[in-house]
C-alpha positions as CSV (number, residue, x, y, z in Angstrom):
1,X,0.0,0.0,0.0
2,X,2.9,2.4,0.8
3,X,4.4,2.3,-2.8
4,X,0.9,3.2,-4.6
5,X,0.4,5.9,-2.1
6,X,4.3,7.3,-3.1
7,X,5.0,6.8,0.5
8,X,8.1,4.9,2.7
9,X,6.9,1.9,4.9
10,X,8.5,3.6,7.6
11,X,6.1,6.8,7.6
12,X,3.0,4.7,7.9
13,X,3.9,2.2,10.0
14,X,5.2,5.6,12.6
15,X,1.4,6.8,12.2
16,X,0.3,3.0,12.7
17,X,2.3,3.6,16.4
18,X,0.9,6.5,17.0
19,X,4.1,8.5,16.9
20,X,3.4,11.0,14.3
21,X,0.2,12.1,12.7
22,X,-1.1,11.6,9.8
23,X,-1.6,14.9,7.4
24,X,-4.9,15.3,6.0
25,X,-3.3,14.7,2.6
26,X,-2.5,11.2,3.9
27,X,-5.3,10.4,4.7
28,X,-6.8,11.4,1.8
29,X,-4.7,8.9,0.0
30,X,-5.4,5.9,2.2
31,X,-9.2,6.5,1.1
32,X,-8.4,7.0,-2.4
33,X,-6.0,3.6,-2.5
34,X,-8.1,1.4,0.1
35,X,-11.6,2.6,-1.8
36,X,-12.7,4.1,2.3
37,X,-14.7,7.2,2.8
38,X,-12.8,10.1,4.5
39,X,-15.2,10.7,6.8
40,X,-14.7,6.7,7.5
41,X,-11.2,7.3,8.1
42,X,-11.8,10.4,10.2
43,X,-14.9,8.5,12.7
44,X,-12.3,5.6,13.3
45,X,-9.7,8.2,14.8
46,X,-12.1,9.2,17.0
């Protein structure tokens, strides 16, 4: 998933930790690639 969203393993699996925060452009690619809502995305940080 990290190579069709142009970014390192390394970066997502720090926001999978929690230590660093996903951007909301981020976030709009793991909706674009994993076919999720935003708002989907955004209710599960909650």
């Amino acid at each position: 998933m990290a190579e069709q969203m142009h970014l390192s393993q390394g970066y997502l699996s720090q926001i999978e930790v929690g230590t660093r925060v996903p951007s909301l452009r981020v976030l709009r690619l793991v909706a674009q690639t994993t076919g999720a809502k935003l708002s989907e995305l955004l209710d599960d940080a909650a």
